[in-house]
N, CA and C atoms of all chains as a GROMACS GRO file, in nm:
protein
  564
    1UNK      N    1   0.272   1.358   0.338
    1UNK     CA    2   0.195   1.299   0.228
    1UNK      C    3   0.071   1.383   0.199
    2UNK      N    4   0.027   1.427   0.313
    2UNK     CA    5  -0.141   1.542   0.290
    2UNK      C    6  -0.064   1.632   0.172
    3UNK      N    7   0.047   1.723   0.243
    3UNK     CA    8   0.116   1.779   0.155
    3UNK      C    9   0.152   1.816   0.017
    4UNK      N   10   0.178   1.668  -0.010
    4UNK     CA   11   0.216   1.646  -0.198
    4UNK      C   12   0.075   1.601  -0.231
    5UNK      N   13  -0.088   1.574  -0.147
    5UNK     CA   14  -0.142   1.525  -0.227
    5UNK      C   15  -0.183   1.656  -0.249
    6UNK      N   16  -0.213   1.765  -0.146
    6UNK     CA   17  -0.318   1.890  -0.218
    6UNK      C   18  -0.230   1.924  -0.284
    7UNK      N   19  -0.115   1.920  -0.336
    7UNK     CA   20  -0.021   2.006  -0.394
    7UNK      C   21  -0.094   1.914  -0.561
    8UNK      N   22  -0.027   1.798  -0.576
    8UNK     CA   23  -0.058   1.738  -0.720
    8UNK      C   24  -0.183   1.730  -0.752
    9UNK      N   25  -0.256   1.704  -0.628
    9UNK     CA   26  -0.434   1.778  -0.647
    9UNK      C   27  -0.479   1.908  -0.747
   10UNK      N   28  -0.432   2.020  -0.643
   10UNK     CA   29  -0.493   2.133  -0.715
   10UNK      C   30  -0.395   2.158  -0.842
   11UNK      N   31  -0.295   2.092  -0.909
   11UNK     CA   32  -0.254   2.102  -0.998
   11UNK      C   33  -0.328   2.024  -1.096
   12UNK      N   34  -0.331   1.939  -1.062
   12UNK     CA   35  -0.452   1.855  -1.162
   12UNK      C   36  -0.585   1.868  -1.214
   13UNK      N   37  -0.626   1.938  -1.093
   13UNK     CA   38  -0.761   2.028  -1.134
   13UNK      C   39  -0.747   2.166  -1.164
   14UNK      N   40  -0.652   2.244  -1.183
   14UNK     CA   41  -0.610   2.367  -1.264
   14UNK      C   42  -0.592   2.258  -1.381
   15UNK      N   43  -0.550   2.194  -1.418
   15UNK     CA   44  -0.485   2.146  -1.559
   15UNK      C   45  -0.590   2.106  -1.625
   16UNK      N   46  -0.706   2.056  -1.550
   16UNK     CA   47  -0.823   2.046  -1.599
   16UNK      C   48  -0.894   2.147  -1.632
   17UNK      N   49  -0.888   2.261  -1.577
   17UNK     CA   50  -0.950   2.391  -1.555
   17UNK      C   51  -0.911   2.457  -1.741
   18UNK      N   52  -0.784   2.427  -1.741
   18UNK     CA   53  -0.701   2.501  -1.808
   18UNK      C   54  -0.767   2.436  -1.947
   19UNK      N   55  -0.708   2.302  -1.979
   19UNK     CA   56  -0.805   2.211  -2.055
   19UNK      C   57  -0.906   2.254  -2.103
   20UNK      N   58  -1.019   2.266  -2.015
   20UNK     CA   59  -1.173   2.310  -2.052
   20UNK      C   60  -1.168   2.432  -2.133
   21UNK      N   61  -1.093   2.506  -2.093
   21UNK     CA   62  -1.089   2.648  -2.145
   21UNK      C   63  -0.988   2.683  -2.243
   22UNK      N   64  -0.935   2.600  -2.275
   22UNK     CA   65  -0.828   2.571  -2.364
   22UNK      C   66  -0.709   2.706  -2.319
   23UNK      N   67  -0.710   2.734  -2.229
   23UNK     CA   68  -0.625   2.822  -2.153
   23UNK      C   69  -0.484   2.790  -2.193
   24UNK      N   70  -0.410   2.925  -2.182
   24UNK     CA   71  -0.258   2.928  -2.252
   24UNK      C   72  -0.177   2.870  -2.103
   25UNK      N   73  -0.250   2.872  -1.952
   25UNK     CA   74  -0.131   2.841  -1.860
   25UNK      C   75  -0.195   2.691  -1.871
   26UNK      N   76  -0.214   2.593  -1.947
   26UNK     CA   77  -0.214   2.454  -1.961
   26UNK      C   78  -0.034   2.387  -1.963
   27UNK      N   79  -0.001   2.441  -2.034
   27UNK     CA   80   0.170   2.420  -1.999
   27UNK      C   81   0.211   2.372  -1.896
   28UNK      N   82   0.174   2.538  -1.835
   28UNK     CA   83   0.240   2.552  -1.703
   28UNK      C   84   0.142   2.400  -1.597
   29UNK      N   85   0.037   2.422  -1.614
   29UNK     CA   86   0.007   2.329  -1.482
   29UNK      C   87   0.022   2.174  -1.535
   30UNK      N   88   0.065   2.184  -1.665
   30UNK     CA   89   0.102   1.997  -1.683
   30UNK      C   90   0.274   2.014  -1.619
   31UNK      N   91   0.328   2.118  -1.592
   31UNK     CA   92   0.454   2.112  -1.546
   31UNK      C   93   0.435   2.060  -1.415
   32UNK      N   94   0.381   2.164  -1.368
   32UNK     CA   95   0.327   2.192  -1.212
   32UNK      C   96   0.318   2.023  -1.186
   33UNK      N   97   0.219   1.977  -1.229
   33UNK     CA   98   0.169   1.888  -1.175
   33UNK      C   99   0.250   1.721  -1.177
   34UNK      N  100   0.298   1.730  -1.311
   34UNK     CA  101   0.390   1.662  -1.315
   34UNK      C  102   0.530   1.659  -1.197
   35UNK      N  103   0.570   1.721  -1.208
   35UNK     CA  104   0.672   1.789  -1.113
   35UNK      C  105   0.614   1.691  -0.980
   36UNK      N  106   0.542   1.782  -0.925
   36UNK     CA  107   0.521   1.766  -0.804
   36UNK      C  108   0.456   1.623  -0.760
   37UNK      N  109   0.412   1.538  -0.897
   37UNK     CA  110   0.386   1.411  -0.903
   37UNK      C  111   0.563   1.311  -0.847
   38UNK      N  112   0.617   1.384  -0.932
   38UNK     CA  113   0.753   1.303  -0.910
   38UNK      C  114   0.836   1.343  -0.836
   39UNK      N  115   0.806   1.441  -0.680
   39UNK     CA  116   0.840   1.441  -0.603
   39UNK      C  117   0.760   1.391  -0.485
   40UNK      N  118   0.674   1.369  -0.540
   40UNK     CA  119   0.559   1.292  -0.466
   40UNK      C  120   0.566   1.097  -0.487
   41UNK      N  121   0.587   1.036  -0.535
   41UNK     CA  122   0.673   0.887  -0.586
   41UNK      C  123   0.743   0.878  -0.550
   42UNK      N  124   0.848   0.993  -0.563
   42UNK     CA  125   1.053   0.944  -0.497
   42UNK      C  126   0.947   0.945  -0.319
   43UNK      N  127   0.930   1.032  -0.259
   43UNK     CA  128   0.859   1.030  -0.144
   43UNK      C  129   0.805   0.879  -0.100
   44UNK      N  130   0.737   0.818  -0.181
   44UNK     CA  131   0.672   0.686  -0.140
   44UNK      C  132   0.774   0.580  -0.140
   45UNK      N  133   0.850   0.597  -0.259
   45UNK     CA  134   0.990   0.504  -0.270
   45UNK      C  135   1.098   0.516  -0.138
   46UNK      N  136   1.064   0.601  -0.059
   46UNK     CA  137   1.174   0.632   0.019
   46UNK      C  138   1.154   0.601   0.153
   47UNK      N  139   0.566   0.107   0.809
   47UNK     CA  140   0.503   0.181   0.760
   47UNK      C  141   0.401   0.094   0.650
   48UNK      N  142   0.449  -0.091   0.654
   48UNK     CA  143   0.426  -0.150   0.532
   48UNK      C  144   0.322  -0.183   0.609
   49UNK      N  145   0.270  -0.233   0.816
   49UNK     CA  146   0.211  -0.215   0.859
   49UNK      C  147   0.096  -0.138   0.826
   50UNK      N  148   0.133   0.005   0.766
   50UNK     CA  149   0.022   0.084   0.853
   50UNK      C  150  -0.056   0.096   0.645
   51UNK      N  151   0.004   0.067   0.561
   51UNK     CA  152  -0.043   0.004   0.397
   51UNK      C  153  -0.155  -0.113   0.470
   52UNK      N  154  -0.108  -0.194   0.461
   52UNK     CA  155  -0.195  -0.330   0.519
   52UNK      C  156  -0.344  -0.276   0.512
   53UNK      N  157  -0.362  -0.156   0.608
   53UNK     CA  158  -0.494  -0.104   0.661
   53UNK      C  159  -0.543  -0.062   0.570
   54UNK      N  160  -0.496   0.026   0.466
   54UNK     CA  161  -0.596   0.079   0.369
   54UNK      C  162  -0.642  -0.021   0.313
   55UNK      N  163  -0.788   0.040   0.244
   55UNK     CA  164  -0.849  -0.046   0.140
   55UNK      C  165  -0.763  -0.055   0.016
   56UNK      N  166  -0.851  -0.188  -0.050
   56UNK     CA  167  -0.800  -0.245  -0.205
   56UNK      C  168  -0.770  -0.173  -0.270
   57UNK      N  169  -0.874  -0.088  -0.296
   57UNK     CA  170  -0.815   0.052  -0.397
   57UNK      C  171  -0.745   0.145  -0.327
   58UNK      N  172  -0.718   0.172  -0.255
   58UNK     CA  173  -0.620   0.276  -0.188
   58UNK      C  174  -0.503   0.178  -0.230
   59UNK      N  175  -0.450   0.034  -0.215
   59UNK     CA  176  -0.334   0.018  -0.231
   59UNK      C  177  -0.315  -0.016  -0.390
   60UNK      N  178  -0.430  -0.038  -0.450
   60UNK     CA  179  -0.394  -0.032  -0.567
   60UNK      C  180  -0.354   0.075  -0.654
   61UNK      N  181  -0.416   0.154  -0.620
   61UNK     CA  182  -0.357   0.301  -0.662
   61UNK      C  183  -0.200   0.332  -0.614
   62UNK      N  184  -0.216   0.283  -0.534
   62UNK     CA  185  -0.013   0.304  -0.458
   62UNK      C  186   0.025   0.216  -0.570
   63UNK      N  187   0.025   0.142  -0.599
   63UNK     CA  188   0.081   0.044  -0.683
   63UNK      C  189   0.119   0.142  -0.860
   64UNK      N  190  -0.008   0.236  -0.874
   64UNK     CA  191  -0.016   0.300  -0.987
   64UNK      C  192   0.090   0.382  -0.970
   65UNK      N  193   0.069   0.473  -0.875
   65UNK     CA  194   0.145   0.625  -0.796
   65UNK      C  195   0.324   0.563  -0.841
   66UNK      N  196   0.364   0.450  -0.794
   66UNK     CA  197   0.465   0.421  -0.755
   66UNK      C  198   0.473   0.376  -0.931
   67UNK      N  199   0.435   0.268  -1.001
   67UNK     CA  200   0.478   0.185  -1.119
   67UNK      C  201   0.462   0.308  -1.214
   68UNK      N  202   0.433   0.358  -1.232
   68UNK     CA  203   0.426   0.493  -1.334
   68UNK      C  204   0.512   0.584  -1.412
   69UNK      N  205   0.536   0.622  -1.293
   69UNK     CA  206   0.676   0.699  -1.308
   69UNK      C  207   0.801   0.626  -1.366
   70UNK      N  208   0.803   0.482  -1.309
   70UNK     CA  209   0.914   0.395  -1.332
   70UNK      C  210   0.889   0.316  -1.483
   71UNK      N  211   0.734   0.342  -1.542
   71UNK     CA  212   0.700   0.332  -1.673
   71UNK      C  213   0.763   0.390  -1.748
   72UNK      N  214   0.762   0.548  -1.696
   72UNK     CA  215   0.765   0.649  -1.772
   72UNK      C  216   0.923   0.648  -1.858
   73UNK      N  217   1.024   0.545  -1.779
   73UNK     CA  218   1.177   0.584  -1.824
   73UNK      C  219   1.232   0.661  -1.735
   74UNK      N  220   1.364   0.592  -1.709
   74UNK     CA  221   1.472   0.666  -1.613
   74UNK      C  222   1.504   0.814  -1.642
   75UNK      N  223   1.445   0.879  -1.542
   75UNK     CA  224   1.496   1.036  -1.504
   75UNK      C  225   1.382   1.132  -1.620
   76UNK      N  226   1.308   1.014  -1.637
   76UNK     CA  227   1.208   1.117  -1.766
   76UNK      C  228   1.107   1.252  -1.672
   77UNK      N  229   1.097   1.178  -1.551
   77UNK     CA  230   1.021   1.297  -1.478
   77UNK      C  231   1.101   1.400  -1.378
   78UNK      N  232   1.226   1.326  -1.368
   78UNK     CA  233   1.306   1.390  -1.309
   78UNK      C  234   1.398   1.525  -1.342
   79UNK      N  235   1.373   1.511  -1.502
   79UNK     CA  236   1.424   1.607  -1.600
   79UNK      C  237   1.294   1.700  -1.607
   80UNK      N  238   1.201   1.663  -1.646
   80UNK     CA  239   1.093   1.730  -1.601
   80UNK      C  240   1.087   1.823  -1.500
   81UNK      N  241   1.105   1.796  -1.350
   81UNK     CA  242   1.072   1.850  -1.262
   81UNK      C  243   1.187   1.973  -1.230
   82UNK      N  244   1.346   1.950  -1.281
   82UNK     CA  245   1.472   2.007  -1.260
   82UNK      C  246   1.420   2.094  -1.382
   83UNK      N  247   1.372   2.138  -1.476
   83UNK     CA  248   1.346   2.220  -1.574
   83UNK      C  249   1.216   2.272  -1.556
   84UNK      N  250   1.130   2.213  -1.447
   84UNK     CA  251   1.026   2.360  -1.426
   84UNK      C  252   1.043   2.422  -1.277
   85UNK      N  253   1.188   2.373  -1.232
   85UNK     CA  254   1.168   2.425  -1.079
   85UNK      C  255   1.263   2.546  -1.090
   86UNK      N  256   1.375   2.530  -1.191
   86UNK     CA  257   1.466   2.599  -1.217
   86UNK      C  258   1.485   2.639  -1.382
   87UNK      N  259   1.483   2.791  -1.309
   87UNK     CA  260   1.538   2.868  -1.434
   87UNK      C  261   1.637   2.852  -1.500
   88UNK      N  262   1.649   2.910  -1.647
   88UNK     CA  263   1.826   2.919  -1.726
   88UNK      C  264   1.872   3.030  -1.672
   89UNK      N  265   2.027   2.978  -1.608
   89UNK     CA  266   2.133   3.083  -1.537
   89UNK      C  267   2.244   3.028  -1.588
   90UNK      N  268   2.342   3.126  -1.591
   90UNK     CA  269   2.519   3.027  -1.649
   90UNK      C  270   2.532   3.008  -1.499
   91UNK      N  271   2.439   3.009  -1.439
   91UNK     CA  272   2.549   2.960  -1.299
   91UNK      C  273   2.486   2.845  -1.239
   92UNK      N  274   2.362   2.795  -1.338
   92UNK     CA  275   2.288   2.662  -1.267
   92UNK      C  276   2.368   2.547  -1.305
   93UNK      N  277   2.358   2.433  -1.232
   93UNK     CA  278   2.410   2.338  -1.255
   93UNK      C  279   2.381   2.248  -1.361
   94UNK      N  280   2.287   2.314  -1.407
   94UNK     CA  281   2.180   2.177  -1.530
   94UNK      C  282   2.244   2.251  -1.615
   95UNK      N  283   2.258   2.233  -1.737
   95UNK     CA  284   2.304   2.263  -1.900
   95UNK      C  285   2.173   2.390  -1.947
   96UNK      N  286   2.056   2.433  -1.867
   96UNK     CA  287   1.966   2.467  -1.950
   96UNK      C  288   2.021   2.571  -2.064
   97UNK      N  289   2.129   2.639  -2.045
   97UNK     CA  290   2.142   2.777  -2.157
   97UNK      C  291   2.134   2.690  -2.307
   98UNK      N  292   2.185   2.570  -2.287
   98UNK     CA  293   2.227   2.497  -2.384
   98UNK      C  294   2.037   2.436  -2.444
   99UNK      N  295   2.000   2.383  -2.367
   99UNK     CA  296   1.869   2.366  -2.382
   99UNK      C  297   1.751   2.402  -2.426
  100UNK      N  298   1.797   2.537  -2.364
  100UNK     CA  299   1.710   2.650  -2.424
  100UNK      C  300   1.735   2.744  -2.525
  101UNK      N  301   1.870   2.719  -2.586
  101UNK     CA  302   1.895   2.726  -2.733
  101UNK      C  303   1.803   2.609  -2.839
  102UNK      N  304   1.862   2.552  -2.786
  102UNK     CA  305   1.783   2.378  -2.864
  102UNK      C  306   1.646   2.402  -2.884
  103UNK      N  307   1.562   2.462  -2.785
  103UNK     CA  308   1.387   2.447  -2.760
  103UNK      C  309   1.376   2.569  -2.858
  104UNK      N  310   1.440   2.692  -2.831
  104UNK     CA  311   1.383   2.804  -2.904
  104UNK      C  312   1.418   2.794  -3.076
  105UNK      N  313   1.526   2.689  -3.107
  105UNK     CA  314   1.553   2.680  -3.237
  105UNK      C  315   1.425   2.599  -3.274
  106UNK      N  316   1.410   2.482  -3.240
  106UNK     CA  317   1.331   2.384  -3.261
  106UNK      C  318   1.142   2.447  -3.231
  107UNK      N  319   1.169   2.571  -3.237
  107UNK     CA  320   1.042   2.662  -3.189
  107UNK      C  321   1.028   2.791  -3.276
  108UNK      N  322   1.126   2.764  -3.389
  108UNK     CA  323   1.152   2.893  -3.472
  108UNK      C  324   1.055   2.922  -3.556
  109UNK      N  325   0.998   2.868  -3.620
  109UNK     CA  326   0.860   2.883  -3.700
  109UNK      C  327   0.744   2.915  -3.635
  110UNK      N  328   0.755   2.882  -3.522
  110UNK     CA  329   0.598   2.924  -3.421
  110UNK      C  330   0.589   3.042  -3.447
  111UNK      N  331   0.482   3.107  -3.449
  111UNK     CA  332   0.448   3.232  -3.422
  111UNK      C  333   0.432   3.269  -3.267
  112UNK      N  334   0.503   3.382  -3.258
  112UNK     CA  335   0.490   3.456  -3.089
  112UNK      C  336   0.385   3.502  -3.048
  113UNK      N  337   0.311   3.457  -2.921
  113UNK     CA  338   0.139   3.455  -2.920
  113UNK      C  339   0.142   3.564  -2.775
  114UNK      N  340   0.062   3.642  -2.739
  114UNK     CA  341   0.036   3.637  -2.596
  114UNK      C  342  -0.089   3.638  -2.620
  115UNK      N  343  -0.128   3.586  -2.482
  115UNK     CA  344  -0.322   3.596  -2.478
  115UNK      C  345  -0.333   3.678  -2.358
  116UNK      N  346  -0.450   3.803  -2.402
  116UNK     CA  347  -0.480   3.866  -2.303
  116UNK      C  348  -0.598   3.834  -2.166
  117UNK      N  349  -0.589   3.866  -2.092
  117UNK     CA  350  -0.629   3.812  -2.017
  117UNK      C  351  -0.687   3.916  -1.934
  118UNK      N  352  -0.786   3.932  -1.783
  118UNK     CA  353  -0.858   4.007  -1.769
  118UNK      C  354  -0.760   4.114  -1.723
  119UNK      N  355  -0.825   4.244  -1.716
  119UNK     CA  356  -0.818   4.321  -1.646
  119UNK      C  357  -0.643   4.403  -1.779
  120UNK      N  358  -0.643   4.384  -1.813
  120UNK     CA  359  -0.554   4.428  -1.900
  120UNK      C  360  -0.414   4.356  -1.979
  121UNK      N  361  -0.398   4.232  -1.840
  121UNK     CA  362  -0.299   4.213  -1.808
  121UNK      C  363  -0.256   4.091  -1.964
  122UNK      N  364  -0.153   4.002  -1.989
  122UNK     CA  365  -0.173   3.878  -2.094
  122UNK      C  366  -0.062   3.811  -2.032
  123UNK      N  367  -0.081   3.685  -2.112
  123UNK     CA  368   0.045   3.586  -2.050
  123UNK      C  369   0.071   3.537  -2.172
  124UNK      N  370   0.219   3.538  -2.220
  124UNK     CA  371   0.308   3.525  -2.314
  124UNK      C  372   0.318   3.373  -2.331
  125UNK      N  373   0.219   3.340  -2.401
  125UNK     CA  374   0.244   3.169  -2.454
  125UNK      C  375   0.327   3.108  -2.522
  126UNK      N  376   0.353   3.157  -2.604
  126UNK     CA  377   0.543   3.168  -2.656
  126UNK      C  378   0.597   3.096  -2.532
  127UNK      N  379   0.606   3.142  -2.405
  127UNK     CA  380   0.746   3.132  -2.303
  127UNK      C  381   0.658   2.958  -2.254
  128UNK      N  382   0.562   2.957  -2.256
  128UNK     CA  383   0.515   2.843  -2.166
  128UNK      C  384   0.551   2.717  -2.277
  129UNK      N  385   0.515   2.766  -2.413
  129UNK     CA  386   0.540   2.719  -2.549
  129UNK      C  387   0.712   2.625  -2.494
  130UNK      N  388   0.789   2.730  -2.495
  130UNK     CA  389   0.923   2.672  -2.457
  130UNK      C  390   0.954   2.590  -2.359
  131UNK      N  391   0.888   2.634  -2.241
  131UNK     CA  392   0.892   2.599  -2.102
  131UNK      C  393   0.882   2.427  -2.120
  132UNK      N  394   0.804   2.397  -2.194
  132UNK     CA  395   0.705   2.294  -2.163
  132UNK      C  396   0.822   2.160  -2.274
  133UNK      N  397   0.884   2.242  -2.429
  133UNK     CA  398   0.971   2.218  -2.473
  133UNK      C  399   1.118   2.141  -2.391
  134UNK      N  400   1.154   2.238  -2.337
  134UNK     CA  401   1.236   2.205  -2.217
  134UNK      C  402   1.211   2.098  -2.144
  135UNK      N  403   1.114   2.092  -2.115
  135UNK     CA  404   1.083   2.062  -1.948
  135UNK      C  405   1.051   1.832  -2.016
  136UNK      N  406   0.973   1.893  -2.183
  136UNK     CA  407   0.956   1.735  -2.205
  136UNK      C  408   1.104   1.683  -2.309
  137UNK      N  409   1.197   1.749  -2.288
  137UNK     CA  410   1.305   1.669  -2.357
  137UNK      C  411   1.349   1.535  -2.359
  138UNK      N  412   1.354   1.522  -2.272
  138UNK     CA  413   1.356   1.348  -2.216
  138UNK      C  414   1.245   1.252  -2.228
  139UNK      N  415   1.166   1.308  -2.313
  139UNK     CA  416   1.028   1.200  -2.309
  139UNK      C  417   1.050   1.150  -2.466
  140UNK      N  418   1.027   1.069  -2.479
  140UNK     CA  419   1.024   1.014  -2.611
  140UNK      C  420   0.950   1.000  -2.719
  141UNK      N  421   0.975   1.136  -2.789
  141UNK     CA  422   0.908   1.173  -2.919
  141UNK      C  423   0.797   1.057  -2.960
  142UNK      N  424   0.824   0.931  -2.976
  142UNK     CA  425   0.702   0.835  -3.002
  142UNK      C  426   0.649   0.780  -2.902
  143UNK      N  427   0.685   0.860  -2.752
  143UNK     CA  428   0.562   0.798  -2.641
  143UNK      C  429   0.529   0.897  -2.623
  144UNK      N  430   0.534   1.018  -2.638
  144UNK     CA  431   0.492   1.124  -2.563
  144UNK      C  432   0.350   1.106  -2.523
  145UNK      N  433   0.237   1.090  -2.595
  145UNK     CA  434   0.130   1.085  -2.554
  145UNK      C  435   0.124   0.938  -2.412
  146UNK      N  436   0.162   0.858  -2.492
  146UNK     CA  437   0.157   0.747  -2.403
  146UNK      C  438   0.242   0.809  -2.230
  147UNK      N  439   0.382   0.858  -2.266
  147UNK     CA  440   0.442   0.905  -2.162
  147UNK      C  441   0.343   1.034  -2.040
  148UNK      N  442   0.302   1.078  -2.134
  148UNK     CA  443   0.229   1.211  -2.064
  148UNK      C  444   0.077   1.172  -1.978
  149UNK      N  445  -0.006   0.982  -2.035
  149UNK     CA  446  -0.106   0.968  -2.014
  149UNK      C  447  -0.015   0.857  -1.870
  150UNK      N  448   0.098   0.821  -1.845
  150UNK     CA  449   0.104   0.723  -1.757
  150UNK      C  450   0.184   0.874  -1.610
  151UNK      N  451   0.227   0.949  -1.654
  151UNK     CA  452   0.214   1.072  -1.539
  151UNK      C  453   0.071   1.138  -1.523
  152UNK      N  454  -0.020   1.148  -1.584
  152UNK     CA  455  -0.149   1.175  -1.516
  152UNK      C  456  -0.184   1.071  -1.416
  153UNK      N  457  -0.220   0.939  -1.493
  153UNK     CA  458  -0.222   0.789  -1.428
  153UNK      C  459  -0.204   0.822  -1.260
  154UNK      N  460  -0.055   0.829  -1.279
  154UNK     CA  461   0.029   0.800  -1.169
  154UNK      C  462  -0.014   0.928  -1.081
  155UNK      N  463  -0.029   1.028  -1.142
  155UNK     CA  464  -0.040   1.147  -0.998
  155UNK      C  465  -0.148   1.137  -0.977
  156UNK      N  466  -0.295   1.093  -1.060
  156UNK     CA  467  -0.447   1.033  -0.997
  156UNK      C  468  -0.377   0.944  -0.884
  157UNK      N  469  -0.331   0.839  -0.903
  157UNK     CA  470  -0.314   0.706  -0.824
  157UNK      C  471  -0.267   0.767  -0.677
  158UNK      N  472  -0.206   0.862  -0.706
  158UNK     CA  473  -0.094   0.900  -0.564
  158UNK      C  474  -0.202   0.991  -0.435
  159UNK      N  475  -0.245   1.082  -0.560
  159UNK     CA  476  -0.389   1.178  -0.470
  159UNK      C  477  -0.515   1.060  -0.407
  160UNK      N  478  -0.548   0.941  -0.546
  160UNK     CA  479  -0.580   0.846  -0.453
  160UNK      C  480  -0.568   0.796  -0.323
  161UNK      N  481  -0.425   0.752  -0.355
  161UNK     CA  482  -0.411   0.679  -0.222
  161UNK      C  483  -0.383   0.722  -0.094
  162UNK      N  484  -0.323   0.866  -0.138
  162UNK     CA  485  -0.292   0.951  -0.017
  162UNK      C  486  -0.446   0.982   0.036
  163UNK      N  487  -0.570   0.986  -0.014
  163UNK     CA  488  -0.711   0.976   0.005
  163UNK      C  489  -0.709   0.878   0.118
  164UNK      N  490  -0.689   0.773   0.075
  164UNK     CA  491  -0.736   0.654   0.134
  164UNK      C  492  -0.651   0.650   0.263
  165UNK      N  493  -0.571   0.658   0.256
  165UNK     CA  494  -0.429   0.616   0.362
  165UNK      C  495  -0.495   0.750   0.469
  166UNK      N  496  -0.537   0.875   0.432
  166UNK     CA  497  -0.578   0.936   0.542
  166UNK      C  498  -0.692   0.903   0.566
  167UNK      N  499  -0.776   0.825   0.489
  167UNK     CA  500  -0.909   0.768   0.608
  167UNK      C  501  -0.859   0.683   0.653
  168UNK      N  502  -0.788   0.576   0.659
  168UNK     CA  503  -0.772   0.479   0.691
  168UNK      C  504  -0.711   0.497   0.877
  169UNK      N  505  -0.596   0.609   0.831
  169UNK     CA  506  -0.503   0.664   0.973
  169UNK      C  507  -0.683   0.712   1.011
  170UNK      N  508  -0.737   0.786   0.998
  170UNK     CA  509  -0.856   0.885   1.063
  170UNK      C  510  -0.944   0.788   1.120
  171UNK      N  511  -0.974   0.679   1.046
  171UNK     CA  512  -1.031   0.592   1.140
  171UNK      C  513  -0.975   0.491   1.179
  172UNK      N  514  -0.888   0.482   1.228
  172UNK     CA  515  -0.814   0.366   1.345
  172UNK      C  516  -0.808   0.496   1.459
  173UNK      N  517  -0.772   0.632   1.453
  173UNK     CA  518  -0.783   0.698   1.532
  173UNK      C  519  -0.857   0.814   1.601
  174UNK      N  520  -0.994   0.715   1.547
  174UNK     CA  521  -1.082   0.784   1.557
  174UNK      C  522  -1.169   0.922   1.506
  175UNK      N  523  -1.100   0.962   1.426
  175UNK     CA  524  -1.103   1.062   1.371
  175UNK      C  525  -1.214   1.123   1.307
  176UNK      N  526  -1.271   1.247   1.291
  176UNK     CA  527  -1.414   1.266   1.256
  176UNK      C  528  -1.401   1.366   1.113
  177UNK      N  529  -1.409   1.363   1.015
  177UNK     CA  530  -1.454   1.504   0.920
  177UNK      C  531  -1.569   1.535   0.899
  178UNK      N  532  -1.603   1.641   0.917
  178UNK     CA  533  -1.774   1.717   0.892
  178UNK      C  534  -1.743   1.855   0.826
  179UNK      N  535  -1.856   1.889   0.824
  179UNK     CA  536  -1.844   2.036   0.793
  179UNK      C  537  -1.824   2.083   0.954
  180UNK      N  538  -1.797   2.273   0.985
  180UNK     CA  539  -1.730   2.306   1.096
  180UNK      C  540  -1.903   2.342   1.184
  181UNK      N  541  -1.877   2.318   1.290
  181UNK     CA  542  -1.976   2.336   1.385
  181UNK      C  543  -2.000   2.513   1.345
  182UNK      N  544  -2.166   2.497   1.408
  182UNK     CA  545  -2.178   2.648   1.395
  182UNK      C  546  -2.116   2.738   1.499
  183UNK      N  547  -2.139   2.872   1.439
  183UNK     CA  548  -2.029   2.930   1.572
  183UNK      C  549  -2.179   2.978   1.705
  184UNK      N  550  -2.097   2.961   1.769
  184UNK     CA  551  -2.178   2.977   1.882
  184UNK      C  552  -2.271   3.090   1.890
  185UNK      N  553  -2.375   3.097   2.026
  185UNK     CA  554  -2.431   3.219   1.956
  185UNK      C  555  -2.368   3.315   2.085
  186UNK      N  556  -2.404   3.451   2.035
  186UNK     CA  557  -2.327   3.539   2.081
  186UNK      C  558  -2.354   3.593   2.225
  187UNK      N  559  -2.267   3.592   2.334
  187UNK     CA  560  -2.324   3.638   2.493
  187UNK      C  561  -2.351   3.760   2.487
  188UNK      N  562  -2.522   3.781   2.541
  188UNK     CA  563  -2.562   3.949   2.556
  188UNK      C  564  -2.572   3.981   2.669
   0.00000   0.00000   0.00000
């Protein structure tokens, strides 16, 4: 669980990062983060 | 393990409550399609349909203009591809929730970093557990 949280963590705050700066890898870290959100849920469900 | 929930605080389990109901907001397999389309590439030999997909995204992407932004040191990153990526990756979300869909997966991955917060103080102090900053380093034998 530490695991998936720094993982959907520092994706979330890159996505924020990205956000602020209106940065082109915003995409990528709403993927990132998403993603790893919903391997992080099936995890709790299980 | 429903035991060792009990212990966290209110908001630590309320946030589990978010982490967990969220996703299951979001619509069956909506994040799951998500996650199978940014973990994996288009190959004719993957099991997902993407070649097919990624016909679909780049048609439905035909008017965009092809962007890269440069970036330091010389290098740029081709926004076009993330442009698609992201195409792909939200197919399954539903054109009139998207915003709504996209604000209950933030929701939910706050809720989860939440609670996974909480749930490790909670384990840290039943077992005693200390966080600080790191002791200084010793001083040196002359």
């Amino acid at each position: 669980m530490c695991i998936a949280r720094n993982d959907v963590r520092h994706a979330l705050t890159q996505t924020g990062h990205a956000t602020d700066r209106d940065a082109p890898e915003y995409a990528y870290w709403i993927r990132v983060a998403s993603s790893h959100y919903f391997e992080a849920a099936g995890a709790l469900r299980e | 393990m429903q035991a060792f929930i009990a212990t966290v605080p209110e908001d630590g389990r309320q946030a589990l409550k978010v982490a967990v109901g969220s996703s299951q907001k979001m619509g069956k397999r909506v994040l799951e399609h998500l996650r199978e389309r940014t973990f994996h590439y288009p190959s004719p030999a993957n099991r997902y349909n993407l070649d097919s997909e990624l016909e679909e995204a780049l048609r439905a992407l035909a008017d965009e203009e092809v962007t890269a932004v440069v970036e330091e040191g010389g290098f740029f990153r081709w926004r076009f591809a993330d442009d698609v990526a992201l195409t792909v990756a939200l197919a399954k979300h539903d054109p009139d929730r998207l915003r709504e869909q996209t604000m209950l997966a933030r929701d939910g991955a706050i809720g989860f970093v939440n609670f996974a917060t909480r749930a490790w103080e909670a384990f840290a102090e039943k077992h005693g557990l200390e966080m600080g900053p790191p002791e200084p380093p010793a001083e040196p034998v002359q």
